[in-house]
N, CA, C and O atoms as a GROMACS GRO file, in nm:
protein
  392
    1UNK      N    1  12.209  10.004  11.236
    1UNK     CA    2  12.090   9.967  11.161
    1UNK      C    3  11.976   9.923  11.252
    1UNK      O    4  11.876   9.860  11.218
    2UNK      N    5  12.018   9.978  11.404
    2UNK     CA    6  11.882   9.925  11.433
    2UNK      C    7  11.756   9.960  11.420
    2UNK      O    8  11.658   9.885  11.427
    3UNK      N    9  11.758  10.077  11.400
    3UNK     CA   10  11.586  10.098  11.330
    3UNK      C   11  11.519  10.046  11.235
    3UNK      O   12  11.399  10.038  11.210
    4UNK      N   13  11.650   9.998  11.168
    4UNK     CA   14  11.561   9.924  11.040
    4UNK      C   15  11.575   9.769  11.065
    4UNK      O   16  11.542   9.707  10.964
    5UNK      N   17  11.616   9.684  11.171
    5UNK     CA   18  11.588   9.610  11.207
    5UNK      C   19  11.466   9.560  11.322
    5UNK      O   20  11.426   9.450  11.360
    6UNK      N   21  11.431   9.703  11.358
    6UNK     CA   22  11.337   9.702  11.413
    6UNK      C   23  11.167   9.696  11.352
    6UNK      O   24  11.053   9.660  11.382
    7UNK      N   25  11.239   9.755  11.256
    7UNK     CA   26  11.084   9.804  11.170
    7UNK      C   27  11.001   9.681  11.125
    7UNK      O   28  11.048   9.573  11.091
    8UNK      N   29  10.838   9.723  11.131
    8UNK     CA   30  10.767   9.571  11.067
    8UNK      C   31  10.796   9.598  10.914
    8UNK      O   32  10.818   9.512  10.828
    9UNK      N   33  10.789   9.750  10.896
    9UNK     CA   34  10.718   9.761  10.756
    9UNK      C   35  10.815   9.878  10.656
    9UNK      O   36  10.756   9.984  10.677
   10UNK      N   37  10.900   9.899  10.586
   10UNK     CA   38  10.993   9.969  10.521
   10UNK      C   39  10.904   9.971  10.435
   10UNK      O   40  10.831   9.881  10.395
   11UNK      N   41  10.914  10.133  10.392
   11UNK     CA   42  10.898  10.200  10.303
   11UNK      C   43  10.992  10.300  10.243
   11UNK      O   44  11.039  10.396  10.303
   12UNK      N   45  11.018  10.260  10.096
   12UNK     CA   46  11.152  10.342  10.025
   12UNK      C   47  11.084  10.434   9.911
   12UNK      O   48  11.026  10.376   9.819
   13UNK      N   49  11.088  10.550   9.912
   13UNK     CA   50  11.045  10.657   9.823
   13UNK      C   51  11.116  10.707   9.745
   13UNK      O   52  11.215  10.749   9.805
   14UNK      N   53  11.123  10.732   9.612
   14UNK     CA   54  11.200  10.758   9.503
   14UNK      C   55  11.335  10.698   9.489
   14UNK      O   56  11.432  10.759   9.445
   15UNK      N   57  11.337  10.554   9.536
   15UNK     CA   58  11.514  10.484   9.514
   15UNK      C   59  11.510  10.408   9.376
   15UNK      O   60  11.430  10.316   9.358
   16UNK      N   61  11.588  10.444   9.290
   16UNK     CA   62  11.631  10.345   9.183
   16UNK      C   63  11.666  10.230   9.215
   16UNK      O   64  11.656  10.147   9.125
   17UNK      N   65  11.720  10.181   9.350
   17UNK     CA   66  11.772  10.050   9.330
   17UNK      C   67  11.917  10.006   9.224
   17UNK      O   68  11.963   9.893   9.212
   18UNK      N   69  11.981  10.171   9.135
   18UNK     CA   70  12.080  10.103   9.067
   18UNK      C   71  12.222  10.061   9.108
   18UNK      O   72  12.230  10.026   9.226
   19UNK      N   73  12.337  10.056   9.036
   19UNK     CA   74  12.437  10.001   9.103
   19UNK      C   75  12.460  10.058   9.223
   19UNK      O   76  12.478   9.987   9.322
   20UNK      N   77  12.462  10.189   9.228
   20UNK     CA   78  12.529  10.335   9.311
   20UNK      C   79  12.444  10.330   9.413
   20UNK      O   80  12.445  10.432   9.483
   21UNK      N   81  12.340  10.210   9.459
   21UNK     CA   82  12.260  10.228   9.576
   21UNK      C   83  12.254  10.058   9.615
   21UNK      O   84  12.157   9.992   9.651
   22UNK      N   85  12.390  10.016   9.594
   22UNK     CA   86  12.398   9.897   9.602
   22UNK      C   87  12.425   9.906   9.743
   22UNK      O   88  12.378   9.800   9.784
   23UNK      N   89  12.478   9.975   9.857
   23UNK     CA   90  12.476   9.953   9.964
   23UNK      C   91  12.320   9.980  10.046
   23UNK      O   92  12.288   9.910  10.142
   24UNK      N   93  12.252  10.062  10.004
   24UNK     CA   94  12.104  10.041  10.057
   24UNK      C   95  12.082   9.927   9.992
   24UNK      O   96  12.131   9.840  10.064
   25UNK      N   97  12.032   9.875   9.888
   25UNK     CA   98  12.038   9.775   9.811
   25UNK      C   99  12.038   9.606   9.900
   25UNK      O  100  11.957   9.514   9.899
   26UNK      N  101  12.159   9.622   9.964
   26UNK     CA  102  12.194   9.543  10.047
   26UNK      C  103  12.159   9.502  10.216
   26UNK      O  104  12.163   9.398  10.282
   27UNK      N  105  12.128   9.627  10.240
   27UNK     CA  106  12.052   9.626  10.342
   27UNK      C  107  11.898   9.603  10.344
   27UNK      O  108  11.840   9.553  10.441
   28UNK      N  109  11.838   9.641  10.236
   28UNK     CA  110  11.710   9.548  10.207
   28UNK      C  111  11.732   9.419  10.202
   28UNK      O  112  11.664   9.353  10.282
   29UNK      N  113  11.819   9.349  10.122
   29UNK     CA  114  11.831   9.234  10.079
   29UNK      C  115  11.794   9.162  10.227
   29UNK      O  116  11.698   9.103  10.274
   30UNK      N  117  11.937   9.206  10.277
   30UNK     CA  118  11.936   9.102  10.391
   30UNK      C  119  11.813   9.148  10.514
   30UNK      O  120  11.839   9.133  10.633
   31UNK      N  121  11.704   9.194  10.476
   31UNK     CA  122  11.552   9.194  10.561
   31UNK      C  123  11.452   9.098  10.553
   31UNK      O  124  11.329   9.103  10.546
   32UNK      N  125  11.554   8.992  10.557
   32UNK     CA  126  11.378   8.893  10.484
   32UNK      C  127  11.283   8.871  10.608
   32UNK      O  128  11.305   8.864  10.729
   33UNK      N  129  11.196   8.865  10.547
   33UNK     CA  130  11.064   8.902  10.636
   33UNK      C  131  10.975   8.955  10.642
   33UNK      O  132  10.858   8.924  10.661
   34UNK      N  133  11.048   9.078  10.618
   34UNK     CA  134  11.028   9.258  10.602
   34UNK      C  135  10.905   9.266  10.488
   34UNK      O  136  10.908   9.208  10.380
   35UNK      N  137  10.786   9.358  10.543
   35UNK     CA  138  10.733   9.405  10.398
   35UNK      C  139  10.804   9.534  10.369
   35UNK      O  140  10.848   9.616  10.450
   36UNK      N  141  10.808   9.537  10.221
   36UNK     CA  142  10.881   9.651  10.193
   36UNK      C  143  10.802   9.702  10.035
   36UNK      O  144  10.786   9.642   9.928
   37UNK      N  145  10.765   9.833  10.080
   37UNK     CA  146  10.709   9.904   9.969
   37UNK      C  147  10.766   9.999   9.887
   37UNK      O  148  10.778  10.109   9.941
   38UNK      N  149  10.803   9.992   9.781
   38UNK     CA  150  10.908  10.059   9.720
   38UNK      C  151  10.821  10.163   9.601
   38UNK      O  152  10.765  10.125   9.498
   39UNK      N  153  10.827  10.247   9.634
   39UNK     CA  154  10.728  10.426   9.570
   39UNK      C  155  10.825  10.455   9.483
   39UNK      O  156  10.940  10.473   9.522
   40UNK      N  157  10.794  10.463   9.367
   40UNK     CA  158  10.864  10.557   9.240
   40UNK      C  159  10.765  10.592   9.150
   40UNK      O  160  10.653  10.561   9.193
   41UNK      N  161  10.764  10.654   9.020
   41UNK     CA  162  10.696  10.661   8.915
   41UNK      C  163  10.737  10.520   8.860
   41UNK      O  164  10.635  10.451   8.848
   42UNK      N  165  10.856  10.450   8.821
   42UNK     CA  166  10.900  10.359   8.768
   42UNK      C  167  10.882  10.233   8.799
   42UNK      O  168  10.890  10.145   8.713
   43UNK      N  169  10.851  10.202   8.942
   43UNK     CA  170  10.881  10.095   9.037
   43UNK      C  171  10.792   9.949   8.930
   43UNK      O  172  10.806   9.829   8.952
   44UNK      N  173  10.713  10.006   8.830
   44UNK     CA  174  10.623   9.861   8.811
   44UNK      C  175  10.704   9.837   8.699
   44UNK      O  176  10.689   9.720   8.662
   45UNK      N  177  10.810   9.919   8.609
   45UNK     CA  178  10.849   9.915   8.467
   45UNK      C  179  10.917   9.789   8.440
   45UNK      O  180  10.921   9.708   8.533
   46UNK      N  181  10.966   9.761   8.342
   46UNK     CA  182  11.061   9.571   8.289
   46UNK      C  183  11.176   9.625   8.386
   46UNK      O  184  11.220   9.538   8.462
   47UNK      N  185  11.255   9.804   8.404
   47UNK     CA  186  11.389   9.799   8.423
   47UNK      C  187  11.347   9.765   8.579
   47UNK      O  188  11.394   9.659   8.621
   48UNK      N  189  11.269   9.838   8.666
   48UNK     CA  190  11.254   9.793   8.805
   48UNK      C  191  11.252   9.684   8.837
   48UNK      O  192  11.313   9.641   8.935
   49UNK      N  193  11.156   9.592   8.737
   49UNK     CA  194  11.152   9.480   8.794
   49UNK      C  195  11.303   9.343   8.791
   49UNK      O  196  11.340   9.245   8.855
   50UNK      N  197  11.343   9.428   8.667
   50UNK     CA  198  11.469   9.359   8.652
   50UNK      C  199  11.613   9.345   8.782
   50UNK      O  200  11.693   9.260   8.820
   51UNK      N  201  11.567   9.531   8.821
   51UNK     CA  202  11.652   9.492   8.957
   51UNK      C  203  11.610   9.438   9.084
   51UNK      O  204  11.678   9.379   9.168
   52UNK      N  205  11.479   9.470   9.086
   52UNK     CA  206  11.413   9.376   9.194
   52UNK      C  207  11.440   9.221   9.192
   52UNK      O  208  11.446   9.163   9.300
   53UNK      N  209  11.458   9.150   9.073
   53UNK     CA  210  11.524   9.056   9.089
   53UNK      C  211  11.640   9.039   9.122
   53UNK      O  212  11.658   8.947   9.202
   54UNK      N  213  11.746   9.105   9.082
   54UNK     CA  214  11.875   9.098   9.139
   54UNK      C  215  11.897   9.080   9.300
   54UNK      O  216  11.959   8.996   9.365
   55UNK      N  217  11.800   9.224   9.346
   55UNK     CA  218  11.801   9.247   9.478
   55UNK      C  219  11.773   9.164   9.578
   55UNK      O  220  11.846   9.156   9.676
   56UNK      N  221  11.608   9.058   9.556
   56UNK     CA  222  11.510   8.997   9.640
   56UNK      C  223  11.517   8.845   9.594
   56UNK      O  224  11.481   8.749   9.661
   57UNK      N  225  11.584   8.844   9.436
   57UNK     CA  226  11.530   8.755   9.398
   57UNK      C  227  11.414   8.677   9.369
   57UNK      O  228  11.418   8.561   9.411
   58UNK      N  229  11.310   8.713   9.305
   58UNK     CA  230  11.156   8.762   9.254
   58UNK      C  231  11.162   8.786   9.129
   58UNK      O  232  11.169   8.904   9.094
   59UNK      N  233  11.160   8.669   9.016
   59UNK     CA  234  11.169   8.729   8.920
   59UNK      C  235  11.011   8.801   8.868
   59UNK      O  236  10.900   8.796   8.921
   60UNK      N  237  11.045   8.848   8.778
   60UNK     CA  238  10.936   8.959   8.705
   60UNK      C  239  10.797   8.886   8.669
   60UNK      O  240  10.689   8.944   8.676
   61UNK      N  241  10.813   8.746   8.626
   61UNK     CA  242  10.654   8.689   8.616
   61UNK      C  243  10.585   8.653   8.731
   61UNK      O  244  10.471   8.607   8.734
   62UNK      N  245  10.676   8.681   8.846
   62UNK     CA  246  10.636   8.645   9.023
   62UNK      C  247  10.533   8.744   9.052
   62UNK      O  248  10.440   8.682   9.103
   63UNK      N  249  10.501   8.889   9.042
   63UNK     CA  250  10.451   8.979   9.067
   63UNK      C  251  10.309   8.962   9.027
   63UNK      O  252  10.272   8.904   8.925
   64UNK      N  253  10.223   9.024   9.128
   64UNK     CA  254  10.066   9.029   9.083
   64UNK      C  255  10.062   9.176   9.051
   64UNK      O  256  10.148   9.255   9.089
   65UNK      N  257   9.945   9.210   8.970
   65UNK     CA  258   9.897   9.320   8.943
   65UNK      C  259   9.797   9.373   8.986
   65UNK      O  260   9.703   9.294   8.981
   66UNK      N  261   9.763   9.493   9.036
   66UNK     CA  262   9.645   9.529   9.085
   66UNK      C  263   9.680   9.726   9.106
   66UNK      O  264   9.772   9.796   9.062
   67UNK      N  265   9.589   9.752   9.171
   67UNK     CA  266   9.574   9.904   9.196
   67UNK      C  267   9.559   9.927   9.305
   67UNK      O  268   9.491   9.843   9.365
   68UNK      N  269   9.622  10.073   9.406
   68UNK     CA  270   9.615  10.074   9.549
   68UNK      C  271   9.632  10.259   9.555
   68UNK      O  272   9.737  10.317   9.528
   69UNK      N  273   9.551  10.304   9.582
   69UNK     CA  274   9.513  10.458   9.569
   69UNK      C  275   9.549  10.517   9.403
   69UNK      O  276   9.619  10.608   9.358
   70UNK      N  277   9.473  10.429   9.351
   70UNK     CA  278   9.450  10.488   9.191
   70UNK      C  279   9.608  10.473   9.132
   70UNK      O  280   9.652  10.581   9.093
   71UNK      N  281   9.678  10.386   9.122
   71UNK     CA  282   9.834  10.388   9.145
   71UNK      C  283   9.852  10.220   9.056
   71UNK      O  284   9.747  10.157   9.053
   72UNK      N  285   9.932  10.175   9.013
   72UNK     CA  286   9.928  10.074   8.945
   72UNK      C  287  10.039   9.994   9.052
   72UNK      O  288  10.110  10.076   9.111
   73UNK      N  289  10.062   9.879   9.081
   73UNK     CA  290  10.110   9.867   9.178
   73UNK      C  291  10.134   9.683   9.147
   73UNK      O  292  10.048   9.611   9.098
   74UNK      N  293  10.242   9.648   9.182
   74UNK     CA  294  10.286   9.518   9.120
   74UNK      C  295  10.310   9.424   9.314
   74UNK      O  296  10.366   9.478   9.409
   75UNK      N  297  10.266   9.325   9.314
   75UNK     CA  298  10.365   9.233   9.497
   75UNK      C  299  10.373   9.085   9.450
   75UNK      O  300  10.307   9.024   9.366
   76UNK      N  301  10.462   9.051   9.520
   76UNK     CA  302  10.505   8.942   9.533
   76UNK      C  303  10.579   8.896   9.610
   76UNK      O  304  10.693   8.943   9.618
   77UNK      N  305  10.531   8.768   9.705
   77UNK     CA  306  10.572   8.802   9.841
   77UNK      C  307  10.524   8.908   9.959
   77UNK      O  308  10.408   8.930   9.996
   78UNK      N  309  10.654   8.973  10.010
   78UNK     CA  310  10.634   9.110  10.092
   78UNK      C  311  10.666   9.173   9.993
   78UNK      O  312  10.731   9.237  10.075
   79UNK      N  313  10.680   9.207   9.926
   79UNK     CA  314  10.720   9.338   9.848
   79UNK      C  315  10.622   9.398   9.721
   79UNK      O  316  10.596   9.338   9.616
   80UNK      N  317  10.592   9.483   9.747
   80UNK     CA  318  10.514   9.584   9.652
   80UNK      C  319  10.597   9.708   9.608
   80UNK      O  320  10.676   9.790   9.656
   81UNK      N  321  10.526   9.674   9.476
   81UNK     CA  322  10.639   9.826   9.380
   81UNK      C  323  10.510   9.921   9.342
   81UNK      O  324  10.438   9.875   9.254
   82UNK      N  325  10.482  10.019   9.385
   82UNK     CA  326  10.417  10.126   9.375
   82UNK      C  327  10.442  10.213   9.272
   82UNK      O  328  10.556  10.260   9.276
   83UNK      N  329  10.377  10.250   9.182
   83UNK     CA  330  10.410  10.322   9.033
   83UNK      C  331  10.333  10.456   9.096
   83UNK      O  332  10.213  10.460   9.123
   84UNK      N  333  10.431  10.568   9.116
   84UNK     CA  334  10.424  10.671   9.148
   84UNK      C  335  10.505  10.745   9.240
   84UNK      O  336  10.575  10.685   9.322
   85UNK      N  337  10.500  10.905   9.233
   85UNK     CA  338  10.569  11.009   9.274
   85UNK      C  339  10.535  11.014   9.454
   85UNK      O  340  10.424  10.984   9.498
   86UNK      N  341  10.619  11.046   9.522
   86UNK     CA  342  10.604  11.059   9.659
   86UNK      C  343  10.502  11.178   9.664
   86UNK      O  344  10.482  11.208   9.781
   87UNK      N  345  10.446  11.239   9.596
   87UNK     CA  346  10.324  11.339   9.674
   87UNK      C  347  10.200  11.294   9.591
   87UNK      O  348  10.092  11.353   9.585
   88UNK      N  349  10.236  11.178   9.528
   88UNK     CA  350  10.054  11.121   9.488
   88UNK      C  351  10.041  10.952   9.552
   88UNK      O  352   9.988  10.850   9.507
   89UNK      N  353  10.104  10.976   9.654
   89UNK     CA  354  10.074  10.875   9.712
   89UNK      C  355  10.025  10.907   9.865
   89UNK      O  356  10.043  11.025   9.895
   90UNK      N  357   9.982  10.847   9.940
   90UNK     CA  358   9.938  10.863  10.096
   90UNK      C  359  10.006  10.752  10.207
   90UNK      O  360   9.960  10.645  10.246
   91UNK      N  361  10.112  10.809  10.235
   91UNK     CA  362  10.213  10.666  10.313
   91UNK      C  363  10.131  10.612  10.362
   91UNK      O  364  10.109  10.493  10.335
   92UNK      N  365  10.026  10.712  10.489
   92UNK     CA  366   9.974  10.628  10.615
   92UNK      C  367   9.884  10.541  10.561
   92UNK      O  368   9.846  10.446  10.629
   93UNK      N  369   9.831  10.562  10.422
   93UNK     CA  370   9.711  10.450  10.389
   93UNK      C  371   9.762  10.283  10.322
   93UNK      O  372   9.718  10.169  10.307
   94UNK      N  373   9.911  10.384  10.292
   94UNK     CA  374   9.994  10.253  10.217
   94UNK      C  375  10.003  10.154  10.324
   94UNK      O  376   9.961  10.040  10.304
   95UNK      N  377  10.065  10.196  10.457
   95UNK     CA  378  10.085  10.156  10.532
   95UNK      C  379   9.966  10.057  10.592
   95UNK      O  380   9.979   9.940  10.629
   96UNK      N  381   9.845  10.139  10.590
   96UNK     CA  382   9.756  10.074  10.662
   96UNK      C  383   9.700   9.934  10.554
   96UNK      O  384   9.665   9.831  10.610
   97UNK      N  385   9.696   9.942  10.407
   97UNK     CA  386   9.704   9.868  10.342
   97UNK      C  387   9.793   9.737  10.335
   97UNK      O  388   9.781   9.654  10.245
   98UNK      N  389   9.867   9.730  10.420
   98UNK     CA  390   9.986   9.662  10.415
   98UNK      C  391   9.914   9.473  10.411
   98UNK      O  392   9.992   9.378  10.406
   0.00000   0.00000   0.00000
């Protein structure tokens, strides 16, 4: 895992986060520090945010709301949930947004 202990900034594109990705799951967990931007169509919905709590521990009224390349987009803490598909988003700007 050292790349991803290396990294400032993780970015995860189309992961559910459900049981069956409980070992990625886990390896986020234990990144604290880490910003981590998590890209789905779903990522802002009640069910995302429900596992984002499980995961980070962040519950769902923790999150701010706002918009970030026309995209609806929830953070709290390091972590931002990005509501959208991996080709309507622009990593490097996500990134540079950070």
């Amino acid at each position: 895992m050292y790349w991803i202990d290396e990294a400032e900034h993780i970015v995860a594109v189309g992961c559910s986060f459900n049981s069956a990705d409980e070992h990625f799951n886990d390896i986020l967990r234990n990144r604290n520090g880490k910003r981590i931007d998590i890209v789905s169509p779903g990522a802002t919905s009640e069910y995302s945010l429900h596992h984002m709590e499980k995961i980070f521990g962040t519950a769902a009224n923790q999150y701010s709301v706002y918009r970030i390349q026309g995209r609806t987009c929830k953070q709290a803490k390091k972590i931002r949930l990005v509501s959208a598909k991996a080709d309507q988003i622009d990593i490097g700007l996500l990134l540079d947004n950070a």
